[in-house]
C-alpha positions in Angstrom: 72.1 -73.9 135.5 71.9 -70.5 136.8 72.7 -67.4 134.7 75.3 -66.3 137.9 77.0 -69.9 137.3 77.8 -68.8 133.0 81.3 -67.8 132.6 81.7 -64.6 130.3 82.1 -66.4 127.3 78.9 -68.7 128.2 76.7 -65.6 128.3 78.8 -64.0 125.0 77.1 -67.4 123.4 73.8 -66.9 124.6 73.6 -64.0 123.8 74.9 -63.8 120.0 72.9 -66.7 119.3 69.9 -65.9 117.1 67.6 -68.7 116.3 67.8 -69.4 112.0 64.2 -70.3 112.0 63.3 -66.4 112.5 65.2 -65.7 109.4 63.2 -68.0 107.4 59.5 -66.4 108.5 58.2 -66.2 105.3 58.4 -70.4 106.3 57.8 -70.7 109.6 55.0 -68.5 109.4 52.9 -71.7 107.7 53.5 -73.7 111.3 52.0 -73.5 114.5 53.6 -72.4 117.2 54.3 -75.9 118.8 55.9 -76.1 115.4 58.0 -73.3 115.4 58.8 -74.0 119.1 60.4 -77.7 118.2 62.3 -76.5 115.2 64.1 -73.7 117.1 65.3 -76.4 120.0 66.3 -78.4 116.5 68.5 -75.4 115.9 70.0 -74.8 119.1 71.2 -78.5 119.3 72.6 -78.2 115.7 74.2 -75.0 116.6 75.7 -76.7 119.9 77.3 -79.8 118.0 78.5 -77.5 114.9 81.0 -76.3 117.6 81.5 -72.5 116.8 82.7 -74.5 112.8 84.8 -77.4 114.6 82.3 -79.8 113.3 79.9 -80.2 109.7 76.5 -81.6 109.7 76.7 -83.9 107.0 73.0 -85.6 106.9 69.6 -86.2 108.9 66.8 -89.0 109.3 63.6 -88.6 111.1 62.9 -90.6 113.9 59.6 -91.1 115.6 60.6 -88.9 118.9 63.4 -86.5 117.4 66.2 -86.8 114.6 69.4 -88.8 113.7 72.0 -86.8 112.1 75.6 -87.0 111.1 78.6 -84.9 112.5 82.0 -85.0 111.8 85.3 -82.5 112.2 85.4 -80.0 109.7 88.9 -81.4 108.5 87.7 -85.2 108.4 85.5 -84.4 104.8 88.6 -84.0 103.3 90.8 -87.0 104.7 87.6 -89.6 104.0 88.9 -89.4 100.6 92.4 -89.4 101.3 95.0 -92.5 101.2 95.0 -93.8 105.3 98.6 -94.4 106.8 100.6 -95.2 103.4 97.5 -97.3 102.1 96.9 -96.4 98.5 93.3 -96.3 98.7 90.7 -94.3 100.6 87.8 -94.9 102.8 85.6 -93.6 100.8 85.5 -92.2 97.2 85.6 -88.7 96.4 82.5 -89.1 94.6 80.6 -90.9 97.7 81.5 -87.6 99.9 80.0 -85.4 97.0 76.9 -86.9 96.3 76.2 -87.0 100.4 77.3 -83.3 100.6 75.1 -82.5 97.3 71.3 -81.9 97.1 68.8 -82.5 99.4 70.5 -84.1 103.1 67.8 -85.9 104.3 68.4 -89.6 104.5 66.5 -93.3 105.3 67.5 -94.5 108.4 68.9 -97.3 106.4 70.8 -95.1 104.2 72.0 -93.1 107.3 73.8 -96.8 109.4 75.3 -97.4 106.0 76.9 -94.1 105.7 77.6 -94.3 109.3 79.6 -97.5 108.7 81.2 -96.3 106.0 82.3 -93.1 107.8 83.1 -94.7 110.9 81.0 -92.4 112.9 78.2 -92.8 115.2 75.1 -90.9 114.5 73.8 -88.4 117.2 70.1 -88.6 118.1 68.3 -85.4 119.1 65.5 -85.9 120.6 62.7 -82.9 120.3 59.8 -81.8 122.0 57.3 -83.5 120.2 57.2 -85.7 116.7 58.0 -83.9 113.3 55.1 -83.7 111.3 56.4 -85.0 107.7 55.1 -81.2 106.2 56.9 -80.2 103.0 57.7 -76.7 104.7 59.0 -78.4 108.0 61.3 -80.3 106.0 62.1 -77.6 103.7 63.4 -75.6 106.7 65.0 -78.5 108.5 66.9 -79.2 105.3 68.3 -75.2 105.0 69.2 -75.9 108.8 71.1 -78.6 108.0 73.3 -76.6 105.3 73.8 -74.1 107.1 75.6 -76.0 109.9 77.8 -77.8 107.0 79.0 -77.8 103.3 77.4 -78.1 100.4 78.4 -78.7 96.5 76.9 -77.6 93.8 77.3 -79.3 90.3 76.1 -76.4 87.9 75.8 -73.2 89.6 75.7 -69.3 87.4 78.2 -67.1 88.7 79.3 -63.8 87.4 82.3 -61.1 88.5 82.0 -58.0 88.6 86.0 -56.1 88.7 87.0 -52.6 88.8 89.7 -51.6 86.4 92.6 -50.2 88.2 91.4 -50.5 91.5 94.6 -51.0 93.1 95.7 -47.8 91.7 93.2 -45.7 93.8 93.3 -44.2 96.7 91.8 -45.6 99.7 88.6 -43.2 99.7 88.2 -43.7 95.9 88.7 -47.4 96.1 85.2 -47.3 99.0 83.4 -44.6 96.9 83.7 -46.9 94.0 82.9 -50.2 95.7 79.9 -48.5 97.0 78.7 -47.3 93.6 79.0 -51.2 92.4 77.2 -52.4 95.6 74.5 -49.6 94.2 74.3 -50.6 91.1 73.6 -54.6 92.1 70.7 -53.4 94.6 69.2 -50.8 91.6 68.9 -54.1 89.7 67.8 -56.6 91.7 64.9 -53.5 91.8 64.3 -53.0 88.2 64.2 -57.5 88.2 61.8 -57.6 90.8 59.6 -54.6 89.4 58.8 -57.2 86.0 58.6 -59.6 88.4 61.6 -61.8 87.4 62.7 -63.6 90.8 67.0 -63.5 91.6 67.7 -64.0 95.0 70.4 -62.7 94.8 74.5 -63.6 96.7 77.8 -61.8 96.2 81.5 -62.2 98.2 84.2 -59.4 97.7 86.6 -60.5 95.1 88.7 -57.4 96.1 88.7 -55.6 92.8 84.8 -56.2 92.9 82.2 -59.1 93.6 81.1 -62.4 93.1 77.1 -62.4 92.4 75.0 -65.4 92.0 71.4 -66.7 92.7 70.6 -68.6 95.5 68.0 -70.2 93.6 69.1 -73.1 91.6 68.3 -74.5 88.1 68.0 -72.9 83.9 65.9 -70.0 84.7 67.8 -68.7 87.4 70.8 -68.7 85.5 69.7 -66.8 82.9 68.2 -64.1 85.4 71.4 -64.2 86.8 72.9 -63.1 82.7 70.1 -60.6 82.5 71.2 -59.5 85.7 74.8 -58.7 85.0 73.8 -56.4 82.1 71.5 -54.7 84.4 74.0 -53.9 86.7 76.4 -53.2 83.7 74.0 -50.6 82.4 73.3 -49.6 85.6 76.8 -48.5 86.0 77.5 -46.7 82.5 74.3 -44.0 83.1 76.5 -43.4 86.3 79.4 -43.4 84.7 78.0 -41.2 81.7 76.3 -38.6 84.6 79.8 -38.6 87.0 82.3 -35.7 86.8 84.9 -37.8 89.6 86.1 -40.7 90.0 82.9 -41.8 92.3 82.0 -45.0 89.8 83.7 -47.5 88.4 85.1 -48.5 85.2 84.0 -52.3 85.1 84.9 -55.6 83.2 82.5 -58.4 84.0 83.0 -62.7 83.3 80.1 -64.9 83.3 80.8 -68.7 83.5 78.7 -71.6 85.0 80.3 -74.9 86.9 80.9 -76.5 90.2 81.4 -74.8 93.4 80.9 -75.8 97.1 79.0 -73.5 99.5 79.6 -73.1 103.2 78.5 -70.6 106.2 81.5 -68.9 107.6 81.1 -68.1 111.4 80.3 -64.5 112.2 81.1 -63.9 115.7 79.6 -67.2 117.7 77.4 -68.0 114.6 77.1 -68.9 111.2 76.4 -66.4 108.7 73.4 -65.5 107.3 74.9 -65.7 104.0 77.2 -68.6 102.5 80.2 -68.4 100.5 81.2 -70.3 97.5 84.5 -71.9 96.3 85.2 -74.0 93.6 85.7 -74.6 89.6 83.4 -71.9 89.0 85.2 -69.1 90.9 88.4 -70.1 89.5 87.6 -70.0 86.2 86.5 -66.7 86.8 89.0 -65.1 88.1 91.9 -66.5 85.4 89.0 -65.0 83.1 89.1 -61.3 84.8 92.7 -61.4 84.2 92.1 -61.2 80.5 89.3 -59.3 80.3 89.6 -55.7 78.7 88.2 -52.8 80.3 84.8 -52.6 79.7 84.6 -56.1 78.2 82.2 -59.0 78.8 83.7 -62.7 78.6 81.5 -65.8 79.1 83.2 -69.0 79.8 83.0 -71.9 77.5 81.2 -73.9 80.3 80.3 -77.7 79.0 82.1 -77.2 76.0 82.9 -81.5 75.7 79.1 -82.3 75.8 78.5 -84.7 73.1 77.6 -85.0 69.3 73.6 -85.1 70.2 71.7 -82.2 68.9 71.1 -79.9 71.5 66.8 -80.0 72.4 65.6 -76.7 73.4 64.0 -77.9 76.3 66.4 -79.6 78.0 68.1 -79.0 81.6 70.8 -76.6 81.7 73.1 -79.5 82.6 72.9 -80.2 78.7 73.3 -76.5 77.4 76.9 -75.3 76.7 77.7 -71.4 76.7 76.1 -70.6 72.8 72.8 -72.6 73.5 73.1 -70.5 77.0 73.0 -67.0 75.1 70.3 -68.6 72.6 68.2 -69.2 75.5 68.7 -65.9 77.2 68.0 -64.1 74.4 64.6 -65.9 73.9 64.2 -64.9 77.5 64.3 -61.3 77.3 60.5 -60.6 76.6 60.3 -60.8 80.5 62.0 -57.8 80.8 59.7 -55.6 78.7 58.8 -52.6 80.3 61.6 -51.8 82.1 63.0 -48.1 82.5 66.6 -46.9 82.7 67.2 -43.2 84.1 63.5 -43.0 83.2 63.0 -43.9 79.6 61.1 -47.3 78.7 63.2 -50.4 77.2 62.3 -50.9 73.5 64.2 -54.0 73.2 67.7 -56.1 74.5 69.8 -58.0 72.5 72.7 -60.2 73.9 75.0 -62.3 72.0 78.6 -63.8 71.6 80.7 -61.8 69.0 82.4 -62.8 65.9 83.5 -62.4 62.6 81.7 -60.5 59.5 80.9 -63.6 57.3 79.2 -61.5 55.3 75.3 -61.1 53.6 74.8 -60.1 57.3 76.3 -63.1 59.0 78.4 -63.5 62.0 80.3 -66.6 63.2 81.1 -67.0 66.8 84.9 -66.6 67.4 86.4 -68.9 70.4 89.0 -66.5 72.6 91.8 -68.3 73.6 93.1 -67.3 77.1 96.3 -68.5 78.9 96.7 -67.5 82.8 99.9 -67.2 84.6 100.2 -70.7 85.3 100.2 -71.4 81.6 97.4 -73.2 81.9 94.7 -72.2 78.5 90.6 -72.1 78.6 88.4 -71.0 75.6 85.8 -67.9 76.2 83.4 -66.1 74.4 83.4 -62.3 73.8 79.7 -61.2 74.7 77.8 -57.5 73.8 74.4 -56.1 75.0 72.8 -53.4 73.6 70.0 -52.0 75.4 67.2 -50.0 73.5 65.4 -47.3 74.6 62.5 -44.7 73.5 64.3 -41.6 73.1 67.1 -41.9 74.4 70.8 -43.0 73.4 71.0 -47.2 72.9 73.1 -48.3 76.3 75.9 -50.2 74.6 77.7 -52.5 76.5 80.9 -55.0 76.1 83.6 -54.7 73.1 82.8 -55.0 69.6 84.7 -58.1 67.9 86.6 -56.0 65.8 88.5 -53.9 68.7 89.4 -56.7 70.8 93.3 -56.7 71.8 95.5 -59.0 70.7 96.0 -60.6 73.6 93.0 -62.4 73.2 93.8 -64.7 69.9 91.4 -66.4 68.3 91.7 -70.3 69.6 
């Protein structure tokens, strides 16, 4: 095809479309350049049957010239698990689609006819320039390819929320001015992390009132960054505050919680973006949380709160941690951040924990907040503090002492 035979919008798509594989160079820079040649015509097919978001790519399987994968309407992930012309059962079960949508996408070729069948869906061979290789950093980036172009779940994923107080009651130049002093505050931290060397690769979506932050990266120590993180910010913002004669920064409240979300790429003029999007259990919870939360107050959601009688081992996967055994472990986390400097004076020492009632002899229970939304529907939450230590200057003190909370919050 000549360029004079393109229509308009032909050339538009040309044009906007950027190859992934040059975002991912810290990769791709491990390959050869026959390599990196093959996987970015592996993109431009993928990009050419995700259809502008018309279609998900669910799975892939090497093949000896090229790869299978799976492709189906955005709208059909949903109906799979949906009753089928007044029949009471579905194709599939809901927990088939999630476990194929969940993890890593690659697939046997056996594994891939069976889903096939199951799906009713024919598989789409791509043939490529030469064979894949097999290397752990080809398939690494072919994997992140193939999420990109479709949706993903998460089981467990950290997400916090950061919300202004009374940010519908500014005006439109106070309401940017402040949302630009959060979006400071988040970059100043993911600074300070990276300068003691503690890894967050960092994500955030606009709320609104504020953001949604979470780490990319998956597993127990990146959810506990991602806590140490929200205080960071949290601090972050009251030295602002502290310094600020206007209304420049923001009062904030803040929710942690940890649970199920799915991700997806949203298109971003004839591409998807860079950056994915979550939705799910998680971000729900959240924002029925944000509701309750007081100015300047820190709630963590009671996330796994109906795991078993079995004693809780230290070492186990987050999976098996609910929200107190969460705080233990970020607490026991925090030598990590030694070293680090607010406003230019050294951190002698952080200490995060869920509030509670003076038992006494220097005691403290942990008191369960009972919350109900305007759906009537109730959760349980924690009331969490941080204070933040410093050589000679003032302690940073952040969230609300158990003794001032509202009444609004009763105990459950």
């Amino acid at each position: 095809m000549e360029f004079d035979d393109l229509s308009q919008s032909g050339i538009r798509r040309i044009a906007d479309f950027s190859p992934y594989l040059d975002q991912l160079a810290g990769l791709a820079q491990e390959m050869g350049l026959r390599q990196r040649s093959n996987l970015v015509h592996l993109e431009t097919c993928l990009h050419q049957h995700w259809s502008l978001g018309q279609n998900s790519v669910l799975s892939w399987a090497p093949l000896d010239d090229g790869i299978l994968i799976l492709v189906v309407p955005h709208y059909a992930i949903a109906e799979y698990t949906s009753p089928q012309n007044g029949d009471s059962s579905s194709r599939v079960s809901a927990r088939f689609i999630t476990e194929l949508i969940s993890g890593e996408r690659q697939l046997s070729l056996p594994q891939m006819q069976k889903v096939a069948r199951l799906l009713e869906v024919e598989p789409v061979r791509l043939p490529l320039r030469q064979p894949l290789t097999g290397h752990p950093v080809e398939t690494q980036i072919i994997e992140k390819m193939i999420r990109r172009y479709g949706i993903n779940y998460v089981a467990s994923r950290a997400v916090t929320l950061f919300d202004i107080v009374g940010f519908s009651l500014l005006t439109p130049f106070e309401q940017m001015t402040q949302l630009n002093s959060l979006s400071y505050s988040l970059n100043s931290a993911h600074a300070k992390m990276l300068e003691q060397d503690v890894g967050i690769n960092f994500a955030r979506s606009s709320s609104g009132d504020g953001f949604y932050v979470w780490n990319r990266d998956d597993g127990l120590e990146a959810n506990v960054n991602l806590y140490h993180f929200m205080h960071i910010v949290l601090a972050d913002n009251a030295i602002a505050r502290s310094k600020s004669t206007s209304k420049a920064v923001p009062r904030l409240r803040a929710c942690f919680h940890v649970g199920a979300c799915y991700e997806f790429h949203q298109a971003e003029g004839l591409n998807p973006t860079m950056h994915n999007f979550i939705v799910g259990d998680v971000t729900i919870e959240l924002a029925r949380m944000i509701d309750a939360a007081l100015p300047g107050q820190i709630l963590v959601g009671d996330f796994l709160a109906d795991l078993s009688n079995k004693p809780v081992d230290p070492v186990q996967t987050q999976a098996n941690l609910d929200a107190v055994t969460f705080l233990q472990r970020a607490q026991g986390n925090l030598a990590k951040l030694s070293g680090l400097e607010f406003s230019g004076e050294r951190v002698t020492a952080i200490k995060c924990y869920l509030t509670g009632e003076n038992m006494g002899g220097g005691q403290f229970n942990i008191r369960r907040l009972h919350i109900k939304d305007k759906h009537g529907l109730s959760r349980v939450a924690y009331n969490a503090k941080v204070n933040i230590y410093r050589d000679a200057a003032q302690p940073i003190l952040l969230g609300i002492e158990d003794r001032k909370l509202a009444a609004a919050l009763q105990p459950a």
